[in-house]
DSSP file (Angstrom, degrees, kcal/mol; ACC not computed):
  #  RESIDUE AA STRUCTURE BP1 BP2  ACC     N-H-->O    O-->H-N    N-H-->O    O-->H-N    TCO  KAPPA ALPHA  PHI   PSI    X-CA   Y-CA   Z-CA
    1    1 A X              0   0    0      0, 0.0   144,-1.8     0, 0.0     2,-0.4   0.000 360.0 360.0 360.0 125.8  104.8   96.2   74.4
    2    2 A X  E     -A  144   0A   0    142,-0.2     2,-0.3     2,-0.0   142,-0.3  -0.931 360.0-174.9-118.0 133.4  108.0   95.8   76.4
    3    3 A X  E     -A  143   0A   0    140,-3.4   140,-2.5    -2,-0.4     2,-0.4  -0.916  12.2-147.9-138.7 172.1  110.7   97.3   77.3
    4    4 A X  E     -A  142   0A   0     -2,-0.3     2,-0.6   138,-0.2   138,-0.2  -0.902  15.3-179.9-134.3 115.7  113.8   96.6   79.1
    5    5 A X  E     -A  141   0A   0    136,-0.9   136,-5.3    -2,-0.4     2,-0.4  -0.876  12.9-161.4-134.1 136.4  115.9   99.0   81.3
    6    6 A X  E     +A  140   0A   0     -2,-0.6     2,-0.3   134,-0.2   134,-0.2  -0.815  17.2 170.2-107.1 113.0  119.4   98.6   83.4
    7    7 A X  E     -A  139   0A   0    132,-1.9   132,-2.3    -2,-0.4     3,-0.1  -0.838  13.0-172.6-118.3 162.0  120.1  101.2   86.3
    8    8 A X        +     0   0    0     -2,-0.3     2,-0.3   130,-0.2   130,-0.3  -0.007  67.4  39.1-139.4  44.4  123.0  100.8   88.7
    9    9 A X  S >> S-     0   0    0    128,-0.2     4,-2.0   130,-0.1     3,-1.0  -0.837  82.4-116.9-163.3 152.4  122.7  103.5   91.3
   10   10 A X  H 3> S+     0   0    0     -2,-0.3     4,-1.4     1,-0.2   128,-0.0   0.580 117.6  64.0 -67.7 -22.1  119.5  104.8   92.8
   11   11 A X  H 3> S+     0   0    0      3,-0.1     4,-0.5     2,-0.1    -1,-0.2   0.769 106.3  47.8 -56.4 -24.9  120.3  108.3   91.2
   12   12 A X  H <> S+     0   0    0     -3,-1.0     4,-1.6     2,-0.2    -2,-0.2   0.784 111.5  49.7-107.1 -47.5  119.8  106.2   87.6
   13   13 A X  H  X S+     0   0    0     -4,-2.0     4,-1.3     2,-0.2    -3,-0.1   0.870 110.7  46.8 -55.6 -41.0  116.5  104.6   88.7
   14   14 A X  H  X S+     0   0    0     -4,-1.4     4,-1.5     2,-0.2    -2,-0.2   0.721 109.8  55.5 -58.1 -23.8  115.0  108.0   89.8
   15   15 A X  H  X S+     0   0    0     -4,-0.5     4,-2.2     2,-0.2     3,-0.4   0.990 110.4  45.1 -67.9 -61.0  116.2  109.3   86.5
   16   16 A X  H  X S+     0   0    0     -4,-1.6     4,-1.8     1,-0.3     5,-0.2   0.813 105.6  60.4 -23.6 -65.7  114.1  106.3   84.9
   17   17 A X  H  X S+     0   0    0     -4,-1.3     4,-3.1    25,-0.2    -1,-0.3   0.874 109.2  46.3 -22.6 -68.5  111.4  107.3   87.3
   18   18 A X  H  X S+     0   0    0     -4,-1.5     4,-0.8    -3,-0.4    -2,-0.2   0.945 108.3  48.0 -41.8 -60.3  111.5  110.8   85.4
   19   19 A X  H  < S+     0   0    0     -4,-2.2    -1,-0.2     1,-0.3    -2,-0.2   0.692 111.4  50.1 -66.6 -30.6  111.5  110.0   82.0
   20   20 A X  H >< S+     0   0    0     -4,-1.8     3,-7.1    -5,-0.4     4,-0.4   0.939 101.6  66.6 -72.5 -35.0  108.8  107.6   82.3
   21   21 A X  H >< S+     0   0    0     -4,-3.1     3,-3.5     1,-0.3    -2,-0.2   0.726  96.1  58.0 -22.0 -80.6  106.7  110.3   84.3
   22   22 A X  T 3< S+     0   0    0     -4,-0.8    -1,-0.3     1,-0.3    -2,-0.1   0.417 102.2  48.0 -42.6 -15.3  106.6  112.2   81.2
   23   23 A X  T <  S+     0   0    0     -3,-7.1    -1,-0.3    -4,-0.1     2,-0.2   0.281  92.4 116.7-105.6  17.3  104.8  109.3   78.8
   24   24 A X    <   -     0   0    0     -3,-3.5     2,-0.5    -4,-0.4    54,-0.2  -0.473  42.5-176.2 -48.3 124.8  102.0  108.8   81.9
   25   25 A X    >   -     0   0    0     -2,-0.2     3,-1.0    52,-0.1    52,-0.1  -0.935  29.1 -97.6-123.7 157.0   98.5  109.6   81.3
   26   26 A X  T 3  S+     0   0    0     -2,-0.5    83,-0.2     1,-0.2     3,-0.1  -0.137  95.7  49.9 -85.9-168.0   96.0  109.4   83.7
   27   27 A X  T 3  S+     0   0    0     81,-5.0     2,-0.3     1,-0.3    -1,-0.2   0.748  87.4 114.2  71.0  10.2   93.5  106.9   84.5
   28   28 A X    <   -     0   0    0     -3,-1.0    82,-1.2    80,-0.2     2,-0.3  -0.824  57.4-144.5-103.9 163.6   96.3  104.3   84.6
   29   29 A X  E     -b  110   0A   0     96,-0.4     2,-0.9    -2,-0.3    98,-0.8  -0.963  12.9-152.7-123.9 125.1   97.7  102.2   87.6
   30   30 A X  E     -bc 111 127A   0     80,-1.8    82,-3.9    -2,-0.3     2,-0.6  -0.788  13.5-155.5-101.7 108.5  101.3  101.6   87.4
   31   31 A X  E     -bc 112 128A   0     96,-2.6    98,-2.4    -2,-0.9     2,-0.6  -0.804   5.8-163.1 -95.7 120.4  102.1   98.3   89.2
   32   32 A X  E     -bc 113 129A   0     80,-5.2    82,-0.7    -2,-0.6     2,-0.6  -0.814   6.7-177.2-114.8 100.1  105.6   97.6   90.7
   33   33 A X  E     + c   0 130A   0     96,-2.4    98,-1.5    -2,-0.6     2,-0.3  -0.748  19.9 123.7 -91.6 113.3  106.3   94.6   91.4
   34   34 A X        -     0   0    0     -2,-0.6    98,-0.2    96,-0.2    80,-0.1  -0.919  62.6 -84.6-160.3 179.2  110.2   93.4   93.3
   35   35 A X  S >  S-     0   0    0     96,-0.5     3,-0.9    -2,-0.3     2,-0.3  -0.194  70.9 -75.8 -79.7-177.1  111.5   91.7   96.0
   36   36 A X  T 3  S+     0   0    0      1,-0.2    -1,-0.1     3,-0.1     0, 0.0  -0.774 128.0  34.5 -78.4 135.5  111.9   94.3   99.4
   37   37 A X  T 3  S+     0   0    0     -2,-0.3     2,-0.7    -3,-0.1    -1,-0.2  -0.063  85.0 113.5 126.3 -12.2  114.9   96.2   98.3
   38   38 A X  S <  S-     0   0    0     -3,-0.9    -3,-0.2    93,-0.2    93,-0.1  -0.359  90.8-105.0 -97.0  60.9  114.4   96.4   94.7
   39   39 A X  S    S+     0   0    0     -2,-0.7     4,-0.3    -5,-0.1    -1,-0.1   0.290  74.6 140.2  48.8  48.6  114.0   99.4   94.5
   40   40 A X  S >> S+     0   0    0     -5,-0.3     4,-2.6     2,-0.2     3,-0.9   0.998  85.3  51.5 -50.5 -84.1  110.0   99.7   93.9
   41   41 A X  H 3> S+     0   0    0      1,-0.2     4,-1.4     2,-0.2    -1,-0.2   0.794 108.4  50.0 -19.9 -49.9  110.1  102.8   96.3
   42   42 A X  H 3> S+     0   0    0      2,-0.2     4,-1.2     1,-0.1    -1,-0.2   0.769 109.5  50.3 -75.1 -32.9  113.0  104.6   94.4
   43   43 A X  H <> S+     0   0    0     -3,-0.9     4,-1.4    -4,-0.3    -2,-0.2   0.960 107.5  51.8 -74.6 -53.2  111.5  104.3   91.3
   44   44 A X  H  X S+     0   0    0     -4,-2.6     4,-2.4     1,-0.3     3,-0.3   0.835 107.1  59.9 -52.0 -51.4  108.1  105.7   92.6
   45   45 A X  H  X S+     0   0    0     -4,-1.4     4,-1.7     1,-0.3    -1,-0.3   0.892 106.8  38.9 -83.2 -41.3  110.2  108.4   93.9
   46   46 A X  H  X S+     0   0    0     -4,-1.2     4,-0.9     1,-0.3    -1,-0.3   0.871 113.4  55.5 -83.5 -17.8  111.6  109.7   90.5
   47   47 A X  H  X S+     0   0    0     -4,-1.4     4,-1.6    -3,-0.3     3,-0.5   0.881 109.6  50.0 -74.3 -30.4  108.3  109.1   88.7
   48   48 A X  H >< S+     0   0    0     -4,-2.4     3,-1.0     1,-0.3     5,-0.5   0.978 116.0  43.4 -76.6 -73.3  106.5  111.6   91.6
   49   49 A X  H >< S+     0   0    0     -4,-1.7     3,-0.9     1,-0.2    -1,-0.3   0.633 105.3  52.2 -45.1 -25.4  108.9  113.9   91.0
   50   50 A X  H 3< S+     0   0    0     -4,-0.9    -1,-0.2    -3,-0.5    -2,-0.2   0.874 112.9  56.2 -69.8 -51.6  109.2  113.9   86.9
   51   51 A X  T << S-     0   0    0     -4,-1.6    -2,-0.2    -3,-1.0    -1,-0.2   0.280 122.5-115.9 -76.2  -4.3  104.8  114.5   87.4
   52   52 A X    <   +     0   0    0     -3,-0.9    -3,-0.2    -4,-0.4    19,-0.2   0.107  57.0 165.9  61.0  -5.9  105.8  117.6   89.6
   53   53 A X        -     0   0    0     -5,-0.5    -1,-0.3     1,-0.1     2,-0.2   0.056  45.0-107.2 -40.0 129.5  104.3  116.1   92.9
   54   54 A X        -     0   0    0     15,-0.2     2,-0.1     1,-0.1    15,-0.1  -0.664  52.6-119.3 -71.6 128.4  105.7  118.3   96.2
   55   55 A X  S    S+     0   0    0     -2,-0.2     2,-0.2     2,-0.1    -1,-0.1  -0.424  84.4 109.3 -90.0 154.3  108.3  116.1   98.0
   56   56 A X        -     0   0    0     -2,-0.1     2,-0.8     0, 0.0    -2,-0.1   0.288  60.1-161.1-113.1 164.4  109.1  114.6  100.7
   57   57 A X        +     0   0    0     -2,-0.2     2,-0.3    -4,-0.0   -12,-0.1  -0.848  19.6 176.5-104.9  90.7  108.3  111.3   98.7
   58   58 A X        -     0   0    0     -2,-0.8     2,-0.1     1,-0.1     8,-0.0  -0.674  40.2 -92.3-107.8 176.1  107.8  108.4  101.5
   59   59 A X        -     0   0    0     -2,-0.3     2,-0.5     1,-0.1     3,-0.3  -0.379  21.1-141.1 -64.9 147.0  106.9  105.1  101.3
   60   60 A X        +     0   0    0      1,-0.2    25,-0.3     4,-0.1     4,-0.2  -0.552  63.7 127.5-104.4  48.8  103.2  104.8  101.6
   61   61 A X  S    S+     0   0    0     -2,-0.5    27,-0.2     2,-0.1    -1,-0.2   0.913  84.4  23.6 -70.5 -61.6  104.1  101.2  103.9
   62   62 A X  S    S+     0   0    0     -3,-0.3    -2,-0.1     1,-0.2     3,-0.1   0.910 121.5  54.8 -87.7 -39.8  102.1  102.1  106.9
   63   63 A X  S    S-     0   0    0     -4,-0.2     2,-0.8     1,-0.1    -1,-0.2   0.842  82.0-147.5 -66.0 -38.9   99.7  104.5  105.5
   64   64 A X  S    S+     0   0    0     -4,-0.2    21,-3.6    19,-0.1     2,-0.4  -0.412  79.0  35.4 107.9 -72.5   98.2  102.3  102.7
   65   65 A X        +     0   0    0     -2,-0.8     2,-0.3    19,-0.2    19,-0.1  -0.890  51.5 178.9-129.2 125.6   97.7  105.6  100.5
   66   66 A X        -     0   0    0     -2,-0.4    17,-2.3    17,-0.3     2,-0.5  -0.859  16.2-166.8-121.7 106.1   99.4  108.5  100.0
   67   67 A X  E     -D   82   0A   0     -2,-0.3     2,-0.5    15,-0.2    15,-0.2  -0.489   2.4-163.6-103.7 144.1   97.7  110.9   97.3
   68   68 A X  E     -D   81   0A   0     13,-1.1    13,-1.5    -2,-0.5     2,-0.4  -0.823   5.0-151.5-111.2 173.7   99.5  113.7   96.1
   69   69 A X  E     -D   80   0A   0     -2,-0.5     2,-0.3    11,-0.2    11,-0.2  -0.925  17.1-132.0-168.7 125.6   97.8  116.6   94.3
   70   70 A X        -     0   0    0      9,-2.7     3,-0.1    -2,-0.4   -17,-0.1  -0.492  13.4-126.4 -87.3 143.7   99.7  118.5   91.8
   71   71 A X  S    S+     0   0    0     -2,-0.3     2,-0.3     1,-0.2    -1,-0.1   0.927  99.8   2.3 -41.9 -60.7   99.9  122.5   91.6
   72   72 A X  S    S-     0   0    0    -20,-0.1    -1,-0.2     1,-0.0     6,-0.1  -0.986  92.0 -89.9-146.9 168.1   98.7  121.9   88.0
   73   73 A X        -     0   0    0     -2,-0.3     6,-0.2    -3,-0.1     2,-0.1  -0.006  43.4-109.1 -54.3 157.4   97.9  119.3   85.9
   74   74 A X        -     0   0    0      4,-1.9   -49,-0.0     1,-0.1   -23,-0.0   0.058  41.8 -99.9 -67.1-157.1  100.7  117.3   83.7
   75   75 A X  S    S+     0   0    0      1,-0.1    -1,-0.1   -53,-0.1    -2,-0.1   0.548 130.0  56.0-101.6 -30.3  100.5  118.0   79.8
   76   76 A X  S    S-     0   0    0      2,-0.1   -50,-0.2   -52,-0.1    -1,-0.1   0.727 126.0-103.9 -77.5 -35.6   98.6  114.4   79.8
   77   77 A X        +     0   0    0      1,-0.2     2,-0.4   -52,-0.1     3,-0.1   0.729  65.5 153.9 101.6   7.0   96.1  115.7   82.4
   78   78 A X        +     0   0    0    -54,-0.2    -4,-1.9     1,-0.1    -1,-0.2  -0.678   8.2 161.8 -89.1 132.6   97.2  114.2   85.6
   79   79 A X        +     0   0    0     28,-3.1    -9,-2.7    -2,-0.4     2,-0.5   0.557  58.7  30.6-119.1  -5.3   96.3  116.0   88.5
   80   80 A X  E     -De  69 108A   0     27,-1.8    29,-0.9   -11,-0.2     2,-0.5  -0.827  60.2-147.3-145.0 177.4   96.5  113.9   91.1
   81   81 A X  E     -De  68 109A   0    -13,-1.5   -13,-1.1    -2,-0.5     2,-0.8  -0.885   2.5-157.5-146.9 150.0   98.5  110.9   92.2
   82   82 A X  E     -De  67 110A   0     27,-0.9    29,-1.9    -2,-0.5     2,-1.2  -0.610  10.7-169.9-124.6  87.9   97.5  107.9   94.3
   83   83 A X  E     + e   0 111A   0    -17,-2.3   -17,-0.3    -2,-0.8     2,-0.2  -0.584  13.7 174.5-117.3 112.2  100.4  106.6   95.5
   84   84 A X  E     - e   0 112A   0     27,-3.3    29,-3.9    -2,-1.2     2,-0.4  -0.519  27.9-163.2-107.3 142.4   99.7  102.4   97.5
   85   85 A X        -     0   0    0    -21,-3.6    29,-0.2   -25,-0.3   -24,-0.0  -0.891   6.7-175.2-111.7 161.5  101.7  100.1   98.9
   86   86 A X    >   +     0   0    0     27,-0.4     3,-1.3    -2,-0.4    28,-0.2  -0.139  56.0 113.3-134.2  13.0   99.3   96.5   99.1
   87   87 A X  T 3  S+     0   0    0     26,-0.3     2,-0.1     1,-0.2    27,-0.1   0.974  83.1  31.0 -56.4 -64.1  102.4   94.7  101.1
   88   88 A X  T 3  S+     0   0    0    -27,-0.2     2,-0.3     2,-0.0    -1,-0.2   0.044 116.5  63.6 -86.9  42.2  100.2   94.5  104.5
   89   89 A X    <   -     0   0    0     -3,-1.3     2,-0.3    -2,-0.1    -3,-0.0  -0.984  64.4-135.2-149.5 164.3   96.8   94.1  103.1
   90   90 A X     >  -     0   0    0     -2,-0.3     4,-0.7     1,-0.1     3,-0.4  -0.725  39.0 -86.9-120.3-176.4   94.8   92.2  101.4
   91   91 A X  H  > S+     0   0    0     26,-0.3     4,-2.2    -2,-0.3     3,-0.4   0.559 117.7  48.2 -35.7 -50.0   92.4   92.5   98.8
   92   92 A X  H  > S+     0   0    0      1,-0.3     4,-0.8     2,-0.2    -1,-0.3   0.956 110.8  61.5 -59.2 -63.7   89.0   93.3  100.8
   93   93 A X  H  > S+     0   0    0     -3,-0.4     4,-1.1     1,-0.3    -1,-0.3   0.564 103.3  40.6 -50.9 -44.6   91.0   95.8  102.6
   94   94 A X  H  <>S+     0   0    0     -4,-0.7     5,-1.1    -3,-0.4     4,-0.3   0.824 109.9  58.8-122.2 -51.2   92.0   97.9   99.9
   95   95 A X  H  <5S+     0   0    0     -4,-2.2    -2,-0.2     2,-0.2    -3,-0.1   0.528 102.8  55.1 -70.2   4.2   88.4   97.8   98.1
   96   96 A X  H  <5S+     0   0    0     -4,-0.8    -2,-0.2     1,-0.1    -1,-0.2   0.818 109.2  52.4 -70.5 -61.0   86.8   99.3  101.5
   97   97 A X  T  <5S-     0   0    0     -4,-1.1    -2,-0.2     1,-0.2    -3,-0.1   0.503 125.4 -99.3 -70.0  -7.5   89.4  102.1  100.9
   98   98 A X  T  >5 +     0   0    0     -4,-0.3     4,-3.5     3,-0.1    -3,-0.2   0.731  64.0 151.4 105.2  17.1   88.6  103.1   97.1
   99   99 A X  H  ><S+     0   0    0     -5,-1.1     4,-1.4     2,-0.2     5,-0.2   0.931  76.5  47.7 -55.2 -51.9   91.1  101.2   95.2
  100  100 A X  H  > S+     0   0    0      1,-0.3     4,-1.1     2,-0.2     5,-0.2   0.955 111.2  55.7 -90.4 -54.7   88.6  101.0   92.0
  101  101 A X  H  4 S+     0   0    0      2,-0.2     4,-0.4     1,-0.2     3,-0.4   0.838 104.8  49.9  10.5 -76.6   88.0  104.6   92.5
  102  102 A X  H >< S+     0   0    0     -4,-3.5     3,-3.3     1,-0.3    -2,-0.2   0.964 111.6  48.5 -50.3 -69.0   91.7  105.6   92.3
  103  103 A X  H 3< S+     0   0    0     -4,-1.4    -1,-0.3     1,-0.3    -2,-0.2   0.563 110.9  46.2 -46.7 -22.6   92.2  103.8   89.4
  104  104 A X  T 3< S+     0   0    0     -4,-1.1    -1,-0.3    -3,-0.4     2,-0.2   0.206  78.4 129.9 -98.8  10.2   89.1  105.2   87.5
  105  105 A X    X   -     0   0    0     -3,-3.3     3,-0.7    -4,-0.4     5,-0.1  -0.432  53.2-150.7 -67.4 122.5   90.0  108.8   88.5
  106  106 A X  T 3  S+     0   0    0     -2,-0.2    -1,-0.2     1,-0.2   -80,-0.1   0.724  96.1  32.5 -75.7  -5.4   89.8  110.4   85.4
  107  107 A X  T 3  S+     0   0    0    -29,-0.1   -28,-3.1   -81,-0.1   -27,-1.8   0.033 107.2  88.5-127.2  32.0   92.2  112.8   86.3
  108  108 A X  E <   - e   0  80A   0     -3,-0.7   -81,-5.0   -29,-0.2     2,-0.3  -0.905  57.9-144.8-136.8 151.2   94.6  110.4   88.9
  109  109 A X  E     - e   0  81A   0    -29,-0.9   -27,-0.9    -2,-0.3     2,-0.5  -0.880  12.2-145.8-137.5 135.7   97.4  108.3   88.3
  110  110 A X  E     -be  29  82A   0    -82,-1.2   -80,-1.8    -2,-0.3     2,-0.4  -0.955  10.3-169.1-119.1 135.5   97.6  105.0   90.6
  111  111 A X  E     -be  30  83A   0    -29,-1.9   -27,-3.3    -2,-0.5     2,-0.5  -0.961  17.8-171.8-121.7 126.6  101.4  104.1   91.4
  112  112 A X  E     -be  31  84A   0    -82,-3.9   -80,-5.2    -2,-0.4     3,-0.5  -0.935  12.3-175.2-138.6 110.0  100.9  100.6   92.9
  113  113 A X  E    S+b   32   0A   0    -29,-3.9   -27,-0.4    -2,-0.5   -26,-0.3  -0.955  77.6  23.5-114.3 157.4  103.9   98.4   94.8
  114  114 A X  S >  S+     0   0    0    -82,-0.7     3,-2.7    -2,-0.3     4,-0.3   0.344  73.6 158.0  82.7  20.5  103.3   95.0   95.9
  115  115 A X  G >   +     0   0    0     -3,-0.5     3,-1.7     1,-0.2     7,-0.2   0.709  59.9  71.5 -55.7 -17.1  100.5   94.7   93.4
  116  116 A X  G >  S+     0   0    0      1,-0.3     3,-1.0     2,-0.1    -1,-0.2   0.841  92.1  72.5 -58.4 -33.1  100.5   90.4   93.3
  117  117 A X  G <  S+     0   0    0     -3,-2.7   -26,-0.3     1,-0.3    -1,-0.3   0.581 113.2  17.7 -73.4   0.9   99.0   91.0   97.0
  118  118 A X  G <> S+     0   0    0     -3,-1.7     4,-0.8    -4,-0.3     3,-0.4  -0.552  83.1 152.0-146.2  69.8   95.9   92.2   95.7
  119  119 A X  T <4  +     0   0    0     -3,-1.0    -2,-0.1     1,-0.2    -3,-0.1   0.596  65.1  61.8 -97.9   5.7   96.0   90.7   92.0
  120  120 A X  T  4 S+     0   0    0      1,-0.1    -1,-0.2    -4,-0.1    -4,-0.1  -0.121 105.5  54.7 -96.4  25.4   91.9   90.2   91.1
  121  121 A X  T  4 S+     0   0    0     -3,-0.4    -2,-0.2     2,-0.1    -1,-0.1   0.587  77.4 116.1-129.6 -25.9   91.5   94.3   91.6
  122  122 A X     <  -     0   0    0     -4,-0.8     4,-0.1    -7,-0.2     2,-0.0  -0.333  69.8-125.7 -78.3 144.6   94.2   95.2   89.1
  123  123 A X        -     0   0    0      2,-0.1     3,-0.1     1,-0.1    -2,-0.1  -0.196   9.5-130.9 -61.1 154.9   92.5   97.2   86.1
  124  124 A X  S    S+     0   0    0      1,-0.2     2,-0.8    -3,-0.1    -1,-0.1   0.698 101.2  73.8 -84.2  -0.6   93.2   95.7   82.9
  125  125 A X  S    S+     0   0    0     21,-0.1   -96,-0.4   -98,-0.1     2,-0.2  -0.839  81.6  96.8-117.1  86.0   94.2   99.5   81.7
  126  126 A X  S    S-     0   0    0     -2,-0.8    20,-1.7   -98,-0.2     2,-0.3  -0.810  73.3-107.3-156.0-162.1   98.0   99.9   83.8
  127  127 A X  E     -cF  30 145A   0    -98,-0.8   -96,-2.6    18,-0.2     2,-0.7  -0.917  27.7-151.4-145.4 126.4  101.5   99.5   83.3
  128  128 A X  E     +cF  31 144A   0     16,-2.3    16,-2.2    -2,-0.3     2,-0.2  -0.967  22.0 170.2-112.6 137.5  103.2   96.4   84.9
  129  129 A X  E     -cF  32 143A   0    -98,-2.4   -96,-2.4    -2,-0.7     2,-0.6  -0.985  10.6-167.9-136.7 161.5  106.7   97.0   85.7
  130  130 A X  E     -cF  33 142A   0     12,-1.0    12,-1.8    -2,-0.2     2,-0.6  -0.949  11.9-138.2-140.0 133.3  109.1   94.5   88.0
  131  131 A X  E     - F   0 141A   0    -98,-1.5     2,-0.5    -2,-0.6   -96,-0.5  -0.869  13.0-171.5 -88.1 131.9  112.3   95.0   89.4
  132  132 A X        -     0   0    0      8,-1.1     2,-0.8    -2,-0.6     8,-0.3  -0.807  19.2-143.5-111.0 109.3  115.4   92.8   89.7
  133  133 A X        +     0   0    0     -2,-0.5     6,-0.2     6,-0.2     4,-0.1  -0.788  19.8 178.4-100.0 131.1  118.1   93.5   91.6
  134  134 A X        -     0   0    0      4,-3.0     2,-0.2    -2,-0.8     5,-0.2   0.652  68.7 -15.2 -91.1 -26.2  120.9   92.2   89.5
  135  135 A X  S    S-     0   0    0      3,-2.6  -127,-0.0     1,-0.3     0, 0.0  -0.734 104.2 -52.0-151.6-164.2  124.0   93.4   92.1
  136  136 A X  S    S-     0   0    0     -2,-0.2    -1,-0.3     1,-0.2  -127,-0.1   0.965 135.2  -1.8 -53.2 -81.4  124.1   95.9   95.1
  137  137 A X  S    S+     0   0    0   -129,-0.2     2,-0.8    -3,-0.1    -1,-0.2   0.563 105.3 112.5-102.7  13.4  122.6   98.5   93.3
  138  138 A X        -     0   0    0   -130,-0.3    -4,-3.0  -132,-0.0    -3,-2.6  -0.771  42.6-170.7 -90.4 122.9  122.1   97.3   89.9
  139  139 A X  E     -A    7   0A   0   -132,-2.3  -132,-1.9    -2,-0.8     2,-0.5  -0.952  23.1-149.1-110.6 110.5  118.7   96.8   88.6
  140  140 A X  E     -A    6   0A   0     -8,-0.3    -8,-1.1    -2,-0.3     2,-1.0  -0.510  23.9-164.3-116.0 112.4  116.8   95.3   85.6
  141  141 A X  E     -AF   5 131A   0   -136,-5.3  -136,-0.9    -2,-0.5     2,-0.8  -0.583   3.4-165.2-103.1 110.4  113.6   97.1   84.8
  142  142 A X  E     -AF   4 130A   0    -12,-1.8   -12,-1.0    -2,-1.0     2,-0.5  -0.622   2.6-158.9 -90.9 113.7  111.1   95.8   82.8
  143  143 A X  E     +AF   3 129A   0   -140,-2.5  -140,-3.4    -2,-0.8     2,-0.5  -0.775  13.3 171.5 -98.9 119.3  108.4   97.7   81.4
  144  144 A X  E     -AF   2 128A   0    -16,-2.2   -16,-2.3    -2,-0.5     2,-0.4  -0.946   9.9-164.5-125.6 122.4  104.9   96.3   80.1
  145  145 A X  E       F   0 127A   0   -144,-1.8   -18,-0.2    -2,-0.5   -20,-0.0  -0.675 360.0 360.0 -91.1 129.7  101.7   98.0   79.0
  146  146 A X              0   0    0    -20,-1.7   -19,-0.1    -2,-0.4    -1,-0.1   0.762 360.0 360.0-127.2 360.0   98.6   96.6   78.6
């Protein structure tokens, strides 16, 4: 299943962000895939927030991992949130650290950008989405479950 969405401000992508929150269940890993700039990061931001996660929402670049852990579970059952960048690591690197873990958390939600950099670890039970930037700020997001 696919679907196809066009934002053109970074308030309209975090709205996006939201709206998907709310159809998340856990025990997926949602991989976001874009050039630097396309607004992987932004996206991430409005889905953490839509899932209730306590801000601030940064990029998890340097850190690897950032997990959030929610006040209370969604309506879905997510309590927790796993939220990777894989830009500066590779594969080995990220399955020392519990990557097959995150993803099998029955009660955790994997938000994964750069995911091509480590692409024999993705579960076959996630959500691919990729951003295009189409203009300055307009962006075409495509969403596919599998």
């Amino acid at each position: 299943m696919e679907n196809l969405q066009t934002t053109y401000n970074n308030d309209e992508t975090k709205d996006f962000g939201r709206k998907l929150a709310k159809t998340l269940h856990p025990s997926i890993a949602l991989c976001l895939s874009g050039d630097l700039g396309a607004g992987k990061t932004t996206l991430s931001q409005g889905i953490l927030e839509g899932l209730g996660a306590l801000p601030p929402y940064t990029s998890p670049t340097f850190v690897i991992m950032k997990e959030y852990v929610l006040r209370e579970a969604t309506e879905t059952g997510i309590k927790r949130i796993y939220h990777v960048d894989a830009y500066r690591i590779e594969s080995k690197d990220i399955e020392h650290l519990g990557f097959e873990e995150w993803c099998s958390d029955p009660s955790g939600l994997v938000i994964l950008e750069w995911p091509e950099r480590i692409a024999e670890l993705l579960p076959q039970k996630r959500i691919d989405i990729t951003l295009t930037q189409k203009g300055e700020m307009e962006r075409e997001i495509v969403v596919t479950k599998k």
